[in-house]
N, C-alpha and C positions, 0 to 999 in steps of 0.2 A: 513344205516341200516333202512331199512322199517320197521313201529310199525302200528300194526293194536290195533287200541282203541275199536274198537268196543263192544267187551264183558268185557272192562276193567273199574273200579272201580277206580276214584282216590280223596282225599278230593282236589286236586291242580284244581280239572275242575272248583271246585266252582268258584274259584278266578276268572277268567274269566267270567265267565257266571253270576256275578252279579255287573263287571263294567258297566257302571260308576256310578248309584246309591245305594243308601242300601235299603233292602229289608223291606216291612211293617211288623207290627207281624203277618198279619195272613199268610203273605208267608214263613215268618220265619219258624213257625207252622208245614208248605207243606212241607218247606227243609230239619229238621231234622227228619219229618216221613218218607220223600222219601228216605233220608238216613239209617236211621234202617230198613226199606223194603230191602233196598239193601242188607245190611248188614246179614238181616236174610237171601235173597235167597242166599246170598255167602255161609253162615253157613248149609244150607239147602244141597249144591252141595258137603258139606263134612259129609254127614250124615253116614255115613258109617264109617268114620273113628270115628266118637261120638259112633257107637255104640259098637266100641269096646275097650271103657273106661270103667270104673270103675263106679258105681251108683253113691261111694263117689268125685268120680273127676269129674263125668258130674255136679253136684253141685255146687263144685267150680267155673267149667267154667261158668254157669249160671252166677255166683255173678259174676266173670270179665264180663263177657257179658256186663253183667246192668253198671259195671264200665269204659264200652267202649262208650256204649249208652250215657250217662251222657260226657265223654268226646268228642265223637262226636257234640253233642249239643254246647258246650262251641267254637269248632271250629269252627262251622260255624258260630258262634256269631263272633268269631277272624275275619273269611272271610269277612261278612258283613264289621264290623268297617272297618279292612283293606282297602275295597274296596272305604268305606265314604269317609276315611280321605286323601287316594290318591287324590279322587276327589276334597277336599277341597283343596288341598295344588297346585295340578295344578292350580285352578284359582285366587291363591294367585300369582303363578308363572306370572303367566300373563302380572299385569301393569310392573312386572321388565323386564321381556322381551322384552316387547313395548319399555320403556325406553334406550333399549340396543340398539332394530332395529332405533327406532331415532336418537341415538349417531353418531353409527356406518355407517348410512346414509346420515349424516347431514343434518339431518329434523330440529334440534335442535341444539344449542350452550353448551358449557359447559362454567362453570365461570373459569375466570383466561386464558380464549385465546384471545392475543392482537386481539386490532382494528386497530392499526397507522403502521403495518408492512406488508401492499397490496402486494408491489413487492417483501416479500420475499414468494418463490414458499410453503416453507412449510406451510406460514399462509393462501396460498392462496387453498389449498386440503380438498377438504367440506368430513367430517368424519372421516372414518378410511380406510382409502383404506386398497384393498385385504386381510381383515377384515377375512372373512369367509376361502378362498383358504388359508390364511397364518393357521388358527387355524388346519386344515385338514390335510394340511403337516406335521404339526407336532407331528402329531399323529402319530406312527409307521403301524397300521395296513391299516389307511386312505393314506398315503403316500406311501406306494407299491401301489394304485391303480390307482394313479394322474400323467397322462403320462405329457411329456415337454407341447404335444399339448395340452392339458386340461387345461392349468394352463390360458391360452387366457381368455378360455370360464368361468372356473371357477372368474376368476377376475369379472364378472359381478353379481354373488350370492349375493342379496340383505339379507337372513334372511332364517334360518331352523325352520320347527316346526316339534311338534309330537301332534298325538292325540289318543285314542281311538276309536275307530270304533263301531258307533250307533247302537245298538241293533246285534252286535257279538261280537264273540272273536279274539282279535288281535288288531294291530296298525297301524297306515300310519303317513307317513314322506312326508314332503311338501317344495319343494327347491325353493325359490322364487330369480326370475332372473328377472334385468334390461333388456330393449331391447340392444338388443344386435348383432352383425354380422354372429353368427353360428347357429342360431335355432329360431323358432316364439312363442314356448312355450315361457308364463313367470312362469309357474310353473309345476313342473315338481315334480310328486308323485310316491311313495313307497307303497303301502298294503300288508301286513301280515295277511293271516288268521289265527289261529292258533287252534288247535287241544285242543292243551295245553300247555297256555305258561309256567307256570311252571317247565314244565320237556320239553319245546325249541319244541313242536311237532308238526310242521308246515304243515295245510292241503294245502294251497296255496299261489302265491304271482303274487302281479300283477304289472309293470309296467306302466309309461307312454310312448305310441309312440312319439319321439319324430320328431316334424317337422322341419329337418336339411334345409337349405339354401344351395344352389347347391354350389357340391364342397367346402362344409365345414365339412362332417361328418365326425367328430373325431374317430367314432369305425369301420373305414374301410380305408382302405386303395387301391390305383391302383398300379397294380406290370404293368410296359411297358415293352415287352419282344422285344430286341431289332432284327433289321430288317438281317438276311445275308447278306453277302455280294454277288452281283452276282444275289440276290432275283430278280423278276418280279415285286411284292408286297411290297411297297414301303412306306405302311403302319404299324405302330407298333400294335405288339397284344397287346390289353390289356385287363386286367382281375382284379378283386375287389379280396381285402381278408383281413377277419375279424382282428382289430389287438386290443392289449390291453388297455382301456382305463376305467376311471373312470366311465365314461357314459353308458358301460356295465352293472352298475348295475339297469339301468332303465330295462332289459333285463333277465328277472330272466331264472334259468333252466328248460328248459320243463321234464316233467318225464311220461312215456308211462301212459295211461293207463289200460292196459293191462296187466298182467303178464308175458305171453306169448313174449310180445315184450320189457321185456329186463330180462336181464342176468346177472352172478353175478360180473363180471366185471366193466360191464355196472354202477350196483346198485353203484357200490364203487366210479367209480368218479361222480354219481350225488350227493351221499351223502356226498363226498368234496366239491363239488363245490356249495353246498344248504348248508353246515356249512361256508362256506365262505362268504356265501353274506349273511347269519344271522349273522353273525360278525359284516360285516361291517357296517347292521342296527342296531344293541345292542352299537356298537362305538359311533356311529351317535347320538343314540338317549340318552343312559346314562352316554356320556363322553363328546361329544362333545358341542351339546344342552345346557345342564346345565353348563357345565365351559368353555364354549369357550374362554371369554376372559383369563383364566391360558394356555388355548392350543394355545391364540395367542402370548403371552408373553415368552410359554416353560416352566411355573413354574408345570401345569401339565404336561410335559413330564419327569422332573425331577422325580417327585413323582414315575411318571411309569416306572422309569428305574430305579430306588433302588429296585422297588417291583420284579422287571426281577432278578435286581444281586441276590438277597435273593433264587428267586426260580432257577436260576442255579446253585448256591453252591449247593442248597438241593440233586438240580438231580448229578451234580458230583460226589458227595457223594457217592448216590445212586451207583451210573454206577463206580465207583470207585470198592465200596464191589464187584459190580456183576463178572467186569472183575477179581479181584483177583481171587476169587472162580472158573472162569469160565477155568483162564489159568495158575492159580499156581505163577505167578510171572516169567512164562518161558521166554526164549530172544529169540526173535524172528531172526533168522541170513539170515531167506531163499532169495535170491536173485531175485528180481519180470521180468520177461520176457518185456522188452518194445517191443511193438507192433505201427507197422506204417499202422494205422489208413487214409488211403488217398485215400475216396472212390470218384468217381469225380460224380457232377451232373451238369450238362449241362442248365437245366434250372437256377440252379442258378447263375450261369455264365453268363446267357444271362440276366438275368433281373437288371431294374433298380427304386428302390422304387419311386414310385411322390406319393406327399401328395395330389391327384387328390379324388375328394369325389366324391362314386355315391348314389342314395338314400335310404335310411336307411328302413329296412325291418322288426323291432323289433317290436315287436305284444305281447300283454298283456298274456300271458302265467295262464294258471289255473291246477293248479297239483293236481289230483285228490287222488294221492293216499297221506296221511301222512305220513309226513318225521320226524324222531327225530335229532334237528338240530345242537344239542349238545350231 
């Protein structure tokens, strides 16, 4: 669903637009005038409907007015601190992080791991191996995206952050990788612009290109179409096609920018497939980030699967009453037609998958129009 902000009013834009610090008083001062400016030209575009109140009721609205004004002000005092205290507590976050990527790397020792047991192989595994791929997995929404072949590449993930983005609105996500056999990046980044994150309204999102190693890229695949028999050509066709992988989401969706060039079809799977990859960066960043070590253990997946059973009963529930009401409790007896579905295709017959890589084509994509992502 495309949302145009443009003439739109919201107190949620502040929050962004005043990360990562807080505001001095005299800007303070600017925000809550800029605010009742607003507020009065909104009031102003319904002047018409004021005038056909009452003398005694445009008075009262007056006093709510000034009652709005006054809580307008207290808001953006909320926004500001809000905006303070996130910022403090992320750089509290910080040295425990550190601490975590040192464990988890074996930059560092922990107390209580022998010295005198060399040849056995478990004392001999510096860290936590597949540390990061295992916390990911276990995630439900991360784990639909983590193909067999991924899981290679992902075993080399040294450490995820997140940050705020310096002087806009929105975030980026930063996957730090070991050298490794499938790609030259060792860091490989996420950008979110955002409209308004509050209400998920994403103007753009950028990708890193990443520099695959021949015949390693994980998000494609070589279909070999195999030769006739009797053929001249004694060569096999082949030809690339895009296939499913985690590594897709360095690769966000492009969205026209034109209105003209797309359609309302069209609009409905970008706008799945742009709520999809804001999923997986809201995962990433306020599930996984801050408790990986419960998502490598599974003690947070437990958590998030009681919260699933609670909201299925609800909707059963729910889809329970609708169906009674919808069909009376009728018995369904009718006898359903089987149909022999046995359409033939001939390319697929002829092909043979090879996990053959050719060079990765994924390009930073910037979407001009804002998407609401949620």
């Amino acid at each position: 669903m495309m949302s145009n902000s443009k003439d739109q009013f919201h107190m949620a834009d502040l929050h962004s637009a005043l990360l990562p610090s807080a505001l001095s008083a005299e800007d303070r001062v600017d925000l809550v005038n800029s605010i009742k400016s607003k507020l009065h030209d909104l009031a102003g575009d319904h002047a018409d409907f004021l005038d056909t109140l009452s003398q005694n009721v445009r008075n009262r609205v007056d006093v709510l007015r000034e009652i709005q004004s006054q809580h307008d002000e207290l808001e953006a005092k909320y926004i500001e601190e809000r905006a303070a205290l996130e910022a403090k507590f992320q750089k509290l976050y910080g040295p425990l992080y550190t601490k975590r990527f040192e464990i988890v790397n074996g930059v560092v020792e922990v107390d209580g791991v022998l010295e005198n047991h060399k040849n056995d192989q478990s004392m001999t595994d510096k860290g936590v191996p597949n540390f990061w791929l295992t916390a990911m997995k276990t995630n439900e929404v991360l784990a639909e995206e983590i193909s067999e072949s991924d899981e290679g590449a992902l075993q080399y993930l040294k450490d995820i952050k997140w940050s705020r983005i310096d002087g806009s609105k929105g975030f980026k996500l930063e996957f730090f990788f070991d050298s490794n056999p499938y790609f030259k990046n060792t860091v490989l980044t996420k950008t979110y612009h955002m409209i308004n994150e509050d209400e998920h309204i994403l103007e753009n999102s950028i990708g890193t290109e990443i520099e695959w190693y021949p015949g390693k890229i994980l998000t494609e695949k070589i279909l070999k179409k195999k030769v006739k028999k009797g053929s001249k050509n004694f060569k096999p066709i082949m030809r690339s096609e895009d296939c499913e992988s985690f590594f897709n989401f360095f690769s966000p969706p492009q969205v026209p920018v034109s209105d003209d060039d797309i359609d309302e079809d069209m609009a409905e799977v970008l706008q799945s497939q742009m709520e999809q990859d804001y999923d997986i960066a809201s995962t990433i960043r306020e599930k996984i980030i801050p408790h990986a070590v419960s998502w490598f253990t599974g003690e947070a997946a437990q958590i998030d699967d009681e919260d699933d059973i609670e909201k299925d009963d609800d909707d059963d529930d729910t889809e329970k009453d609708v169906d009674e009401d919808e069909h009376g409790g009728e018995d369904d007896d009718s006898d359903g037609e089987e149909v022999d579905d046995d359409d033939d295709d001939d390319d697929d017959d002829d092909v043979d998958e090879d996990e053959v890589k050719q060079n990765n084509n994924e390009k930073k994509v910037e979407v001009c129009k804002p998407i609401k992502v949620f």
